[in-house]
Backbone as JSON Lines, residues from 0, in Angstrom:
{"i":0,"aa":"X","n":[21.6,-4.01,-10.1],"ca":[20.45,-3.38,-9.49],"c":[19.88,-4.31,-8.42]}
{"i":1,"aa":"X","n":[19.13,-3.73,-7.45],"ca":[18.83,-4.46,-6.03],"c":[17.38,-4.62,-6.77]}
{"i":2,"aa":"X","n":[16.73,-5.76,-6.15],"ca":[15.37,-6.02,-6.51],"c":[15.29,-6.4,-5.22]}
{"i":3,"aa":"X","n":[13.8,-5.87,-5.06],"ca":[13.25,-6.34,-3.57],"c":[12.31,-7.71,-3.9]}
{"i":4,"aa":"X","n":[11.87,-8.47,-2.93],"ca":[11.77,-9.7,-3.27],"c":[10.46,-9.76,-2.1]}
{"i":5,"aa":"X","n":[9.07,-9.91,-2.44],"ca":[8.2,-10.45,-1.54],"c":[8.18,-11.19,-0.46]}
{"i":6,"aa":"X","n":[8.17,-10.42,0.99],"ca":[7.91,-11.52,2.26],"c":[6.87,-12.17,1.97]}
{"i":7,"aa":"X","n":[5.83,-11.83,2.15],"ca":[4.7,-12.81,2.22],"c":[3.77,-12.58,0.78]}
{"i":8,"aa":"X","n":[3.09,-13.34,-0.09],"ca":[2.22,-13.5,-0.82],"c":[0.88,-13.28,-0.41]}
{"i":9,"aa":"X","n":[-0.35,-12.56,-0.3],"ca":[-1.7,-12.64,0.18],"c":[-2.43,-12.82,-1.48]}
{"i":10,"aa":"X","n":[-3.79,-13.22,-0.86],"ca":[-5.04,-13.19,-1.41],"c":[-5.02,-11.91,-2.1]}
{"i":11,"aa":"X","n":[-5.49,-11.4,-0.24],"ca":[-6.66,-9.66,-0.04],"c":[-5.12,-8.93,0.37]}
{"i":12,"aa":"X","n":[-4.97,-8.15,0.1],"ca":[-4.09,-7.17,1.05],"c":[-4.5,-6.79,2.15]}
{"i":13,"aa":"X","n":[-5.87,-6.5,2.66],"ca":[-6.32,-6.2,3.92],"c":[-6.91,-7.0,4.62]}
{"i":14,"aa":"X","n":[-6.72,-8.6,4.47],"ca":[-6.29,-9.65,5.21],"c":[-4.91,-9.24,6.31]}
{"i":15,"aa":"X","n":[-4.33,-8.65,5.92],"ca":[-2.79,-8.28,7.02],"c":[-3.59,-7.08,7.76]}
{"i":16,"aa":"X","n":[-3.6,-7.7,9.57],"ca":[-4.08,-6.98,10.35],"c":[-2.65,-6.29,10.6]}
{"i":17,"aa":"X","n":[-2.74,-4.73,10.96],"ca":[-1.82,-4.41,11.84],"c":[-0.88,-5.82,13.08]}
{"i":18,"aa":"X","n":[-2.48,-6.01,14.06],"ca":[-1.45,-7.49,14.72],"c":[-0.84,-8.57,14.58]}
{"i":19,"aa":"X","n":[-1.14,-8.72,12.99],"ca":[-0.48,-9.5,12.9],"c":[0.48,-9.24,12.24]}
{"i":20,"aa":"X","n":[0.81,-8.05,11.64],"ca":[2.18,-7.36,11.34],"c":[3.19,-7.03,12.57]}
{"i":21,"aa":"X","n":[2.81,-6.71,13.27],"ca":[3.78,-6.15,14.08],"c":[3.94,-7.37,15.23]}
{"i":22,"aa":"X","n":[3.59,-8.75,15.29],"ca":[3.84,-10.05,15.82],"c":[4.59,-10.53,15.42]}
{"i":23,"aa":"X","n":[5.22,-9.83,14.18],"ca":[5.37,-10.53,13.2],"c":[7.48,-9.57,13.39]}
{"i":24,"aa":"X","n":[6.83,-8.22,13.76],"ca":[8.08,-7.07,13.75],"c":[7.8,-6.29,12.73]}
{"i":25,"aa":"X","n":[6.69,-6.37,11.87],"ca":[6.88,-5.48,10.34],"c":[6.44,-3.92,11.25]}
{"i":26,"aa":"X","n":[7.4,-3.42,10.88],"ca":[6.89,-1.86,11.27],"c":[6.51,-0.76,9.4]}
{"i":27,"aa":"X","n":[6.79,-1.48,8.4],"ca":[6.42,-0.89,7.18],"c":[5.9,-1.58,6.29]}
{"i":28,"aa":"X","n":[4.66,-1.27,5.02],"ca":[4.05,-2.43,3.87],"c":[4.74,-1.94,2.94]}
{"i":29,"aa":"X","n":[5.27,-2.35,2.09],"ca":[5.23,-1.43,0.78],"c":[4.8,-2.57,-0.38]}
{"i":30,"aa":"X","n":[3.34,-1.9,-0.66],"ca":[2.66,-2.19,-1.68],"c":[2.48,-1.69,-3.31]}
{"i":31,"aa":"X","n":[2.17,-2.77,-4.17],"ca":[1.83,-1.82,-5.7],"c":[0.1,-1.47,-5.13]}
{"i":32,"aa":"X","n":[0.21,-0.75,-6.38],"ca":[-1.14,0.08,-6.13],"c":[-2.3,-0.37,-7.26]}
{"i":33,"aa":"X","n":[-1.89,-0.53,-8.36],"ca":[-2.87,-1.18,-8.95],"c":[-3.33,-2.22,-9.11]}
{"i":34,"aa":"X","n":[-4.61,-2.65,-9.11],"ca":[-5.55,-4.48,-8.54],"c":[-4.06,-5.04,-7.34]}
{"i":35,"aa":"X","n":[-4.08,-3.95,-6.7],"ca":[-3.68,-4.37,-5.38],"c":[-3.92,-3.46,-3.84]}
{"i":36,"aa":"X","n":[-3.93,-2.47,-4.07],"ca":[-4.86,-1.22,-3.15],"c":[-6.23,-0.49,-3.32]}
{"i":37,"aa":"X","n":[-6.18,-0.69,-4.78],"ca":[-7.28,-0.4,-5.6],"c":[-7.38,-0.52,-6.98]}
{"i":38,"aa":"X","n":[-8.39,-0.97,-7.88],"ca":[-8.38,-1.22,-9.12],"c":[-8.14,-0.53,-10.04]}
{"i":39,"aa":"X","n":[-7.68,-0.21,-11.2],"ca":[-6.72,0.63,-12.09],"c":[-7.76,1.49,-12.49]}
{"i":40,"aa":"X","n":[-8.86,1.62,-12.55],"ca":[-10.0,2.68,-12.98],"c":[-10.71,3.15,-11.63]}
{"i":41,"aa":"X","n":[-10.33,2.77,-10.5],"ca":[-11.02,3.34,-9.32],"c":[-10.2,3.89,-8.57]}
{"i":42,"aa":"X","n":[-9.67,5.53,-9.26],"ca":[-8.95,5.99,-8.16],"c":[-9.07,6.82,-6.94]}
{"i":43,"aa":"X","n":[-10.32,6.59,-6.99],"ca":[-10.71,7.31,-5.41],"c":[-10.2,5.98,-4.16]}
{"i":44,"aa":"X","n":[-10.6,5.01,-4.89],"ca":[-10.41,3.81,-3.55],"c":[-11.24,3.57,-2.99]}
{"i":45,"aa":"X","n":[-11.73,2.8,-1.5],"ca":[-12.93,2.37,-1.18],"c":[-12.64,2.31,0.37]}
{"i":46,"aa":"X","n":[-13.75,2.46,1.37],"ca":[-13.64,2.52,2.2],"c":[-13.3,1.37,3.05]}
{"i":47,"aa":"X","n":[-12.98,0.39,2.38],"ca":[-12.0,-0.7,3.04],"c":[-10.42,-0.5,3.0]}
{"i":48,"aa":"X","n":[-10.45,-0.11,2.2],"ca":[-9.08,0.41,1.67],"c":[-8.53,1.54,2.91]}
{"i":49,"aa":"X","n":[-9.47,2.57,2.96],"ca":[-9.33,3.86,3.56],"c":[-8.97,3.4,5.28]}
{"i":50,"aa":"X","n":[-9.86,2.61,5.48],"ca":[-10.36,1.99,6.96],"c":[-8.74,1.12,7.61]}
{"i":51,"aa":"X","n":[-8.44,0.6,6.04],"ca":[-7.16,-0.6,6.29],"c":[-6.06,0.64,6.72]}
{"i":52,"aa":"X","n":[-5.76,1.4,5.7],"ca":[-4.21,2.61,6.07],"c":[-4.86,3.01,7.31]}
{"i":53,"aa":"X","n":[-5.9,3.24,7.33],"ca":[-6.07,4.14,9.18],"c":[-5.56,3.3,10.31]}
{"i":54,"aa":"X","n":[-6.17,2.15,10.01],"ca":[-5.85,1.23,11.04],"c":[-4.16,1.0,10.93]}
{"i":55,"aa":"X","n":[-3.75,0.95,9.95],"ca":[-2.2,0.41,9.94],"c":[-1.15,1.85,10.85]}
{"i":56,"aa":"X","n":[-2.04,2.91,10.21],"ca":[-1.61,4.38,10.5],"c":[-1.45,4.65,12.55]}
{"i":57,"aa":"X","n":[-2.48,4.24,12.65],"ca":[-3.0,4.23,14.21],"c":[-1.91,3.24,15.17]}
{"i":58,"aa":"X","n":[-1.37,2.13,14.16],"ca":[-0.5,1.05,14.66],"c":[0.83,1.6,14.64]}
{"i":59,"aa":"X","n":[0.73,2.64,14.22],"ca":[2.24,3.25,13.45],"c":[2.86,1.82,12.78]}
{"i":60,"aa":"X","n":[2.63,1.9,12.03],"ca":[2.78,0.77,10.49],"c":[2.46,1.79,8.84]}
{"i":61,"aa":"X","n":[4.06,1.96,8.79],"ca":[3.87,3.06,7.57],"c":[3.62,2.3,6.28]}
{"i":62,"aa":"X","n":[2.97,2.88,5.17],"ca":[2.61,2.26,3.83],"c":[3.37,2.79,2.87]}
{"i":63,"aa":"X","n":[4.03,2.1,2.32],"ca":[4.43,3.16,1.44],"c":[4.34,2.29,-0.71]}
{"i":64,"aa":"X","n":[3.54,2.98,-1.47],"ca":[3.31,2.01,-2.47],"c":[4.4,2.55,-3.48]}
{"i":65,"aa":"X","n":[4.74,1.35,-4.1],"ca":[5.97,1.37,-5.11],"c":[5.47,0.83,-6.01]}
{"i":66,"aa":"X","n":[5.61,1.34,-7.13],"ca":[4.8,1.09,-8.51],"c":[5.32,1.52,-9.96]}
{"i":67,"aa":"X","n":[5.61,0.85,-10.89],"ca":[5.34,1.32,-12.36],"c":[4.85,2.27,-12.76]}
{"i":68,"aa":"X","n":[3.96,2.72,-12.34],"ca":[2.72,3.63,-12.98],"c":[3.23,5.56,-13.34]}
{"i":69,"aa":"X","n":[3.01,5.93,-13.55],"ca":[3.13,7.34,-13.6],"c":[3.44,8.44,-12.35]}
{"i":70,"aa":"X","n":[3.49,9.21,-11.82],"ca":[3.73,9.77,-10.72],"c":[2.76,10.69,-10.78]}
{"i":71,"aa":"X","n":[2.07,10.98,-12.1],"ca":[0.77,11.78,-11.57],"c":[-0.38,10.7,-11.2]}
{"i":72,"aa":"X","n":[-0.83,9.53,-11.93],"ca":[-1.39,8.51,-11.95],"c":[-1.45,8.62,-9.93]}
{"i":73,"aa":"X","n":[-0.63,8.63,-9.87],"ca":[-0.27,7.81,-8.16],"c":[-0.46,8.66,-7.41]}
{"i":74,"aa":"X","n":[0.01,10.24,-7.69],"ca":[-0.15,11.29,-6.59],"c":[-2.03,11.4,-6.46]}
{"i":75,"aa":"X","n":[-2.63,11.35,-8.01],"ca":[-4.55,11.51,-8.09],"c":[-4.57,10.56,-6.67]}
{"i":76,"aa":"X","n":[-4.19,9.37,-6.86],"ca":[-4.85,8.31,-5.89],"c":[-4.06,8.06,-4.42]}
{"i":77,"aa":"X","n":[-2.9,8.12,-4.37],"ca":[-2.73,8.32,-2.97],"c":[-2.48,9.96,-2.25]}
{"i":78,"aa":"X","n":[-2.75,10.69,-2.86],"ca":[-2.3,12.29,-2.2],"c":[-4.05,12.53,-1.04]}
{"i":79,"aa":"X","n":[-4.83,12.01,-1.38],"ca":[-5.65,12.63,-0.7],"c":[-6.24,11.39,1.07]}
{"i":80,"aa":"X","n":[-4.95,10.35,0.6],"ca":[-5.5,8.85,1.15],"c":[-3.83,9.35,2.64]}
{"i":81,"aa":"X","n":[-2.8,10.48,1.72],"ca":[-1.87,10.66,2.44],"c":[-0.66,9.22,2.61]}
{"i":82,"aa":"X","n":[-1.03,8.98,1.49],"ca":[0.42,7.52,1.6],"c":[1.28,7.61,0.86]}
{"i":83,"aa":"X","n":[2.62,7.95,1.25],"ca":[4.15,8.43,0.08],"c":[4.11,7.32,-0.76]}
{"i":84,"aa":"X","n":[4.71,7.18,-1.72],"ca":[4.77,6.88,-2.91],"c":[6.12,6.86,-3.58]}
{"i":85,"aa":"X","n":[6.48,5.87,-4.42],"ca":[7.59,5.88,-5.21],"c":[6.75,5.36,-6.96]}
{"i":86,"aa":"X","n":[7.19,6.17,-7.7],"ca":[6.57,6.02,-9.01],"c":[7.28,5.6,-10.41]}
{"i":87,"aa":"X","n":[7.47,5.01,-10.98],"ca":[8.5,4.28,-12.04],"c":[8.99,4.1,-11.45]}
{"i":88,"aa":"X","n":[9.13,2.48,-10.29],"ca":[10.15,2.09,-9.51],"c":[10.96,0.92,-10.39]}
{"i":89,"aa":"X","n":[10.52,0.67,-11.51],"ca":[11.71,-0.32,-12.49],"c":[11.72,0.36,-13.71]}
């Protein structure tokens, strides 16, 4: 089995500006979603959060979160934020 392996380590996740992604060449994030896009009981998300995909969106810098979690779990919290999703990814 292929395991993907972390480019970079952050803090914040929305510490990574678009410019400095794409200085960089990243044209895609793919993030987990829980206490990492938003906290495991807050699935609406927050308007930093919301503000960060717009901006990445606007850069054309696609998101796409890969996660453990359930696939309904993930569709509640990213279907209305509009970010594809992969769900039981191990």
């Amino acid at each position: 089995m292929a395991v993907f392996e972390p480019t970079w380590l952050v803090t914040n996740i929305f510490s990574l500006t678009p410019a400095s992604l794409k200085q960089q060449g990243i044209k895609a994030v793919l993030t987990d979603l829980d206490n990492t896009l938003m906290a495991w009981d807050h699935p609406e998300g927050t308007e930093t959060l919301t503000r960060w995909l717009t901006d990445l969106r606007n850069s054309g810098i696609k998101v796409v979160v890969v996660s453990n979690n359930n696939a309904n779990r993930i569709h509640k919290a990213m279907a209305k934020l509009g970010v594809a999703y992969v769900a039981r990814a191990l």
